[in-house]
C-alpha positions in Angstrom: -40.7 27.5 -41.8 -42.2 24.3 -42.9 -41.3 21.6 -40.5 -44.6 20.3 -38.3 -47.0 20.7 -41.7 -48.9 18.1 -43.9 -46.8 19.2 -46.7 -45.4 16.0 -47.4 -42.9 15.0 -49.9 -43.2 18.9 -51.4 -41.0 19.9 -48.2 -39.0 22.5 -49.2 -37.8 26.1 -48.4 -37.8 29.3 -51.1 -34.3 31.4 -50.4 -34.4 34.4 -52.6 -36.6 32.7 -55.7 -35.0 29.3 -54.8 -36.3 26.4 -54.0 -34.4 24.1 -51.6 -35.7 20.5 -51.7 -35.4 17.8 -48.8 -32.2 16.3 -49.5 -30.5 20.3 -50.4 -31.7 20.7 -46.9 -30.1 17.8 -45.5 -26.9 18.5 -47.3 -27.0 22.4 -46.2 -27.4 21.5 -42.6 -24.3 19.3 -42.9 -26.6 16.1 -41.9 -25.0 13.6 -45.3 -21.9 12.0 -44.7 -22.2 9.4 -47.2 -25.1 7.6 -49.8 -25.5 4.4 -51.3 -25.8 5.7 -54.5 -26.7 8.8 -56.6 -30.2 8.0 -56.8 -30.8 8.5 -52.8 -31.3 12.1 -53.4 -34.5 11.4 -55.8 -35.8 9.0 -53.3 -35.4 11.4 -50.3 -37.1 14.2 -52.2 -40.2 12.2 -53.9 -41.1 10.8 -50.2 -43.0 8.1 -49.5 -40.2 5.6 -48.3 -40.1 3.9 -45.0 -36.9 4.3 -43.5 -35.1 2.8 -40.3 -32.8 4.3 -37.3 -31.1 1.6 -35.2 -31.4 2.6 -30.9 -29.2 1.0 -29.0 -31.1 -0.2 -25.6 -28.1 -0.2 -23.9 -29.2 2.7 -21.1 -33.1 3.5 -19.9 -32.7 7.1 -21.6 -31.6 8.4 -25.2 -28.5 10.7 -24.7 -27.6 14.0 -27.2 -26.2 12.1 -29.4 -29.0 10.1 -30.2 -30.4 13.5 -30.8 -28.8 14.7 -33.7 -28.8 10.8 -35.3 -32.5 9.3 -34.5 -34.7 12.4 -33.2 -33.4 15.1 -35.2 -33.2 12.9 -38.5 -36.6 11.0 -38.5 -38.3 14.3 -37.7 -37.0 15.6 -40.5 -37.8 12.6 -42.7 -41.2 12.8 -41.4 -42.3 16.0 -42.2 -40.7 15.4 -45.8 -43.4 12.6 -46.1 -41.2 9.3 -44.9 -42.6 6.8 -42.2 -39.8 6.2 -39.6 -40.0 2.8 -38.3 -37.5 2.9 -35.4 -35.4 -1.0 -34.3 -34.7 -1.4 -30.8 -31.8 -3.9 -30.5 -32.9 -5.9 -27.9 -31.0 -8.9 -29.6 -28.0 -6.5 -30.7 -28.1 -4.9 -27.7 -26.9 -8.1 -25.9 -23.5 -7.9 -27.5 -23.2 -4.3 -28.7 -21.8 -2.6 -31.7 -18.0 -2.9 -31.9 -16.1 0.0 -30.3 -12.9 1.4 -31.9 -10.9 0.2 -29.0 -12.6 -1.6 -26.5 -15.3 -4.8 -26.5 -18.7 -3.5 -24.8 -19.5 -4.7 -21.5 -22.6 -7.3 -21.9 -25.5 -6.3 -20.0 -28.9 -8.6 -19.1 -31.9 -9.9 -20.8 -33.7 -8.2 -18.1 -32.1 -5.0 -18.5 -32.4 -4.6 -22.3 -36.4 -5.2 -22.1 -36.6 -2.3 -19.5 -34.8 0.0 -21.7 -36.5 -0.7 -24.5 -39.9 -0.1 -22.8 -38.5 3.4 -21.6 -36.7 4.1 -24.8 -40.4 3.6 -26.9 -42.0 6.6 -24.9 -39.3 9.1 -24.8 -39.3 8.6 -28.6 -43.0 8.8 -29.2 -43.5 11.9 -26.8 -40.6 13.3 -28.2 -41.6 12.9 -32.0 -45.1 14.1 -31.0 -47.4 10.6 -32.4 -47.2 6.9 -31.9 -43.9 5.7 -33.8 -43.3 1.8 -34.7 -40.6 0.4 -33.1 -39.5 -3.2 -33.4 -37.8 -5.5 -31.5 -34.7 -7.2 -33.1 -35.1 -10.3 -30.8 -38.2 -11.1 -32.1 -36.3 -12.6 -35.1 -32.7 -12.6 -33.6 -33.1 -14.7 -30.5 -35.3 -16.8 -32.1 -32.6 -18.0 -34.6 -30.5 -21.3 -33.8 -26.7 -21.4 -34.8 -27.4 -23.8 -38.1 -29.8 -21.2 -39.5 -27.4 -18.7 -38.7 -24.8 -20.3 -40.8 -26.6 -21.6 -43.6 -29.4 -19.1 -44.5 -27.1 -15.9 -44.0 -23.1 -16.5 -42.9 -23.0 -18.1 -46.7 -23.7 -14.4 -47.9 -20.4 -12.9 -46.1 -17.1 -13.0 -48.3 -13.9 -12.6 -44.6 -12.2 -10.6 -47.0 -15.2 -7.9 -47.4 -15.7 -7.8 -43.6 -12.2 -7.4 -42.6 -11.9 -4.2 -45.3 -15.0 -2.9 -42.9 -13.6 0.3 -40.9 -15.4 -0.8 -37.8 -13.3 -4.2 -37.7 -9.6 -2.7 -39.3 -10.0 -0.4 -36.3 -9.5 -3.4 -33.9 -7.5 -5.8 -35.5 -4.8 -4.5 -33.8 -5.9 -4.7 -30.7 -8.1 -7.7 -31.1 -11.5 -8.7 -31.9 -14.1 -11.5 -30.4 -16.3 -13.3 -33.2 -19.5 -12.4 -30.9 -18.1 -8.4 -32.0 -17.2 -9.7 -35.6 -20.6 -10.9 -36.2 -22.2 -7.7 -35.1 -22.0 -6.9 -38.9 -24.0 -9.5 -40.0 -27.0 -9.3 -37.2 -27.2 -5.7 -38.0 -27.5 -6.7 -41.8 -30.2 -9.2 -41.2 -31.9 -6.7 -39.4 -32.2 -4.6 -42.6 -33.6 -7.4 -44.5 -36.2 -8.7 -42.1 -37.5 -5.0 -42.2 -37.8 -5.0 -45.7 -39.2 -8.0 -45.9 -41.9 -7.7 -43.1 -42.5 -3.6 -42.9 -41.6 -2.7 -46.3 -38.6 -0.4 -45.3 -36.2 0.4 -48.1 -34.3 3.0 -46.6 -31.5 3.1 -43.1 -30.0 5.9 -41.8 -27.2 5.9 -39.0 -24.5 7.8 -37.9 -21.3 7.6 -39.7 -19.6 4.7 -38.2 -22.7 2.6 -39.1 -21.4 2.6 -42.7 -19.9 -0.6 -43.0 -23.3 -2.1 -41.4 -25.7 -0.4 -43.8 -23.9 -1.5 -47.1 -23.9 -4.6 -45.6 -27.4 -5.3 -45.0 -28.3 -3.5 -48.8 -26.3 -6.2 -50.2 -27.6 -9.0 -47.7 -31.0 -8.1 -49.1 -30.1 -7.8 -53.2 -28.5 -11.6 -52.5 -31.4 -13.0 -51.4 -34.0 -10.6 -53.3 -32.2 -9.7 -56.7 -30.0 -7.2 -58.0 -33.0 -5.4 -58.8 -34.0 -4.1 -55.7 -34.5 -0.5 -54.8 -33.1 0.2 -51.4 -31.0 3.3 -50.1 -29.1 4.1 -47.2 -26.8 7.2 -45.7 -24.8 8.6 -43.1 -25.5 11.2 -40.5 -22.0 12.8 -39.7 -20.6 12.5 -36.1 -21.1 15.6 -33.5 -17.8 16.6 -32.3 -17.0 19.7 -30.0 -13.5 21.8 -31.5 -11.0 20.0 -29.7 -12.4 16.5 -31.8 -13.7 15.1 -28.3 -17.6 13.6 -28.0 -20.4 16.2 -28.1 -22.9 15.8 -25.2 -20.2 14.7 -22.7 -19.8 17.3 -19.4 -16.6 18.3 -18.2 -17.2 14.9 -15.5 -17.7 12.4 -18.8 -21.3 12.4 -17.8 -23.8 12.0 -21.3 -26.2 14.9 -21.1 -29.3 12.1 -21.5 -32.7 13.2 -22.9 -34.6 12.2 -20.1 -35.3 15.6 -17.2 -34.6 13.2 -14.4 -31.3 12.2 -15.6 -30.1 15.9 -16.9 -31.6 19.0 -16.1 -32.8 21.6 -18.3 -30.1 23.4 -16.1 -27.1 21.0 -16.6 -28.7 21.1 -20.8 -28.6 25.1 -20.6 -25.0 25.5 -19.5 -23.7 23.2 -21.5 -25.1 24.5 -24.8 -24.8 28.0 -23.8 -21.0 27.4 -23.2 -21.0 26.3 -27.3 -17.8 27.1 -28.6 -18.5 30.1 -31.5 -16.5 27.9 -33.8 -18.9 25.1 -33.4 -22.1 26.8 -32.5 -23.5 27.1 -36.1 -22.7 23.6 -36.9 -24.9 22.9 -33.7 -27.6 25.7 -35.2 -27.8 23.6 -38.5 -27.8 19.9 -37.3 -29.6 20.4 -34.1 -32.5 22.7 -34.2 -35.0 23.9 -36.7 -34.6 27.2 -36.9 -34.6 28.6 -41.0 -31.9 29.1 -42.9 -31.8 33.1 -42.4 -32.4 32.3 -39.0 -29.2 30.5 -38.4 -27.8 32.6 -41.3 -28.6 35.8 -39.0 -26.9 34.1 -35.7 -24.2 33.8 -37.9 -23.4 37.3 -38.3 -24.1 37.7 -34.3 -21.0 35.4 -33.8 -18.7 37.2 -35.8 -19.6 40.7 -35.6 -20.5 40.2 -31.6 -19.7 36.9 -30.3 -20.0 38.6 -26.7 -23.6 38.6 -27.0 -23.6 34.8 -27.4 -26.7 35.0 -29.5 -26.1 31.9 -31.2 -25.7 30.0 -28.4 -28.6 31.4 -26.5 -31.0 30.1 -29.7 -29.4 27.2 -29.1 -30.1 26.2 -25.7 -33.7 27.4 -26.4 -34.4 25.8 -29.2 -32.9 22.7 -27.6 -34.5 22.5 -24.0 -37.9 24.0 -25.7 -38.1 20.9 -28.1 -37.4 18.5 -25.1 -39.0 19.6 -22.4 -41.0 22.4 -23.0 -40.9 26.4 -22.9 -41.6 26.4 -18.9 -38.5 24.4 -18.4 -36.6 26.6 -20.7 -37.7 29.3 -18.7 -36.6 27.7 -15.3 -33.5 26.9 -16.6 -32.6 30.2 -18.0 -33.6 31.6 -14.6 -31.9 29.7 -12.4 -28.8 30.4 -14.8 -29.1 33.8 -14.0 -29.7 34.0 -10.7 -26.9 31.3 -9.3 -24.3 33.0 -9.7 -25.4 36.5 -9.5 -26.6 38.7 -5.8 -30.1 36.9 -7.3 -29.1 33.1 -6.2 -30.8 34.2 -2.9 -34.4 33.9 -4.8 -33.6 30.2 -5.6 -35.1 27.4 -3.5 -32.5 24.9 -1.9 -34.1 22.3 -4.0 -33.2 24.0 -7.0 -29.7 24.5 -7.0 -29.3 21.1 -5.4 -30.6 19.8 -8.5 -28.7 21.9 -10.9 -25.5 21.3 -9.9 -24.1 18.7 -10.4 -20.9 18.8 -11.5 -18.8 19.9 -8.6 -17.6 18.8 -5.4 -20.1 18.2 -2.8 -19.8 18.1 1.1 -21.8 18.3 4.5 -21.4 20.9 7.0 -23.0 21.0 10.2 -23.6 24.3 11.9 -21.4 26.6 13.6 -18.4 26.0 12.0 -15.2 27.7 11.9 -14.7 28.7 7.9 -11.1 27.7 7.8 -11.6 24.7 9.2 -14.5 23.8 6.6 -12.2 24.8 4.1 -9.2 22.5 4.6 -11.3 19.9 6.0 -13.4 19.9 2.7 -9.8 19.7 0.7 -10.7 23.2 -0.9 -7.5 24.8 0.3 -4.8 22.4 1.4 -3.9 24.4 4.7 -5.0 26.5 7.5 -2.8 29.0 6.3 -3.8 29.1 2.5 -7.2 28.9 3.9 -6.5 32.6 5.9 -4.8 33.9 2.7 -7.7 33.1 0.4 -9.8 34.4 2.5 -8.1 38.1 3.4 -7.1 38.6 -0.4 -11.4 38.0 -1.2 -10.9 34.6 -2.9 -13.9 33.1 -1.1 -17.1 33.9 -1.5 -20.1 32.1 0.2 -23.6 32.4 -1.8 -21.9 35.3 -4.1 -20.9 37.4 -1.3 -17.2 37.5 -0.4 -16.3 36.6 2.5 -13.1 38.6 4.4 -13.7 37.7 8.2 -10.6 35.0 9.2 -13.3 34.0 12.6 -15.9 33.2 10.0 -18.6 30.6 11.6 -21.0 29.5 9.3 -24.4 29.1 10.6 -27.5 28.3 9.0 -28.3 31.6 8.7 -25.8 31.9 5.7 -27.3 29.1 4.0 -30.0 29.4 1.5 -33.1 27.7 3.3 -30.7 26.8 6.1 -29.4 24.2 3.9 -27.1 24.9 0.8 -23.3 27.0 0.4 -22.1 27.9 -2.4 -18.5 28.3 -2.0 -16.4 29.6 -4.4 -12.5 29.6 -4.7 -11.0 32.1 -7.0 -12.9 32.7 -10.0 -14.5 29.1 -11.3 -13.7 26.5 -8.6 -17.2 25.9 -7.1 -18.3 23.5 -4.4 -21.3 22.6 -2.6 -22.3 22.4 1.3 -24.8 21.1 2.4 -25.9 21.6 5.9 -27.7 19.2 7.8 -30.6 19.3 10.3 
């Protein structure tokens, strides 16, 4: 595998005599939506182009799906021989790209700055050297309304932004002009890059279409026809029911930063990859080899029980992020929580993994019924007794069958965590105080 050497623009793989250039590669792991034109492809594959990927400041951390869009992608990029220059929208990020059905919520001058600063060293450790990232305010909140008008509203036909996907979407329902002018901030962005960094290239996620054509033609209005600029679309993650990759079964974004997900929270949610989607995930997500992934593919059809696949992928995944050690806790703790094992877990540990269920206190000495109706687990005393004479309630993976049950902190791990469980997947958390 080539990614990580000095190779440069001669990136490229050899699959049975053939040799697989930059863009071939892109296209194979399913990472083009759409171009600007034919001749993006030669000017992916010769190298040498700086390119642009918009971040949005709007939270302290990077989520999965800036993963896939600005990690994955200018990674990629690089070690074809491109300089990433990387925009962080503090001015953008004041009003926010248009959603399909709702107006963002505006957030503060204050907060924006602080994600940004955050934002720059998750990318830089993450990308492994010192990346350039610029600041749309510099240029954007500098601008007065006149100037706004005159030097680049003049260049923007109503017609040709209305046919724009990102504002038919909400003509329905309604659109502000701060929204409808998201368009043409992002575009001057574009040219201010080119002008002042030399970047000829922007790469986004699909529904930052309408915005990149925009700002290509922005800059051959003001430059010339003749300019030589590019521009394509990374295609959305989706899971196999069409809903958002990266959210958990809460709505919670699985965020790049440790202290906001776990390497835990990361594990089970990759490992539960569904084996129609896993070797989309495979291609886009890691960068594991062709015959790698080509390999896992077999796995999932010949024995998706092993969940092979989706065991590369949590490791390629956490192991890029955060490092092989918390792979390593990660798949430990997996194994041992719900297994006779959790008992080898610290407290601190499984209070820290999970997340995602209901969470309680108990104090000591009491009556297990009584902790389970008044924790809403069962909704009666006498549910409460049924569950727990027909084994439905375990405590730390041990069933529990005694109806005068008291739990002391003896059945606590440390004296301080429970983990109940109700039939086979309803899990909740006690927490016993001092």
């Amino acid at each position: 595998m080539l990614l990580g050497t000095p190779w440069g623009p001669f990136f490229f793989y050899f699959w049975g005599g053939k040799k697989m250039t930059t863009f071939e590669d892109l296209k194979w792991r399913g990472l083009i939506n759409d171009v600007t034109s034919p001749d993006v492809e030669e000017a992916i594959n010769k190298g040498g182009l700086k390119f642009y990927i918009g971040v949005d400041p709007t939270g302290d951390s990077m989520h999965i799906g800036h993963y896939c869009t600005v990690i994955a992608i200018a990674k990629r990029l690089m070690d074809a021989g491109h300089t990433p220059i990387l925009i962080a929208g503090g001015g953008t990020g004041l009003i926010g790209d248009p959603k399909p059905n709702v107006e963002r919520p505006m957030i503060s001058k204050e907060a924006v700055e602080h994600n940004i600063d955050r934002i720059k060293k998750q990318i830089s450790t993450l990308l492994g050297r010192e990346i350039t990232i610029v600041n749309n305010a510099d240029w954007l909140c500098e601008m007065n309304a006149i100037d706004f008008l005159r030097d680049y509203g003049k260049h923007f036909n109503i017609n040709y932004m209305l046919a724009k996907d990102t504002v038919k979407r909400r003509l329905d329902i309604g659109i502000t002009y701060t929204e409808f002018s998201y368009m043409i901030l992002q575009s001057i962005d574009f040219l201010k890059l080119y002008e002042n960094y030399g970047v000829t290239m922007q790469v986004g996620g699909q529904d930052q279409w309408g915005n990149i054509t925009s700002g290509l033609e922005l800059i051959r209005k003001i430059h010339g026809p003749e300019v030589k600029c590019y521009g394509f679309t990374v295609p959305l993650i989706t899971r196999a029911d069409g809903t958002k990759f990266g959210k958990s079964e809460s709505g919670e974004a699985l965020w790049l930063d440790i202290n906001k997900t776990s390497s835990y929270a990361f594990y089970q949610y990759l490992i539960n990859t569904e084996d129609s989607k896993v070797i989309e995930y495979l291609k886009k997500l890691t960068f594991l080899s062709k015959e790698e992934i080509e390999e896992l593919e077999v796995s999932v059809k010949e024995h998706p029980e092993e969940r092979k696949a989706q065991k590369a992928l949590a490791k390629a995944i956490i192991t890029f992020l955060h490092g092989e050690d918390e792979y390593n806790k990660a798949l430990n703790i997996s194994e041992c929580l719900f297994s006779d094992k959790i008992w080898s877990l610290k407290a601190d540990e499984i209070i820290s993994s999970i997340k995602d269920v209901p969470r309680f206190d108990v104090s000591d000495n009491t009556n297990l019924i009584d902790l389970l109706v008044d924790n809403k687990i069962v909704s009666s005393k006498r549910e409460a007794r049924e569950m727990i004479s027909g084994g439905a309630i375990s405590i730390n993976n041990t069933k529990c069958t005694d109806l005068d049950k008291v739990i002391t902190k003896s059945d606590a791990i440390e004296e301080k965590v429970l983990l109940i469980k109700k039939g086979k997947k309803n899990y909740y958390l006690g927490l016993l105080g001092d």
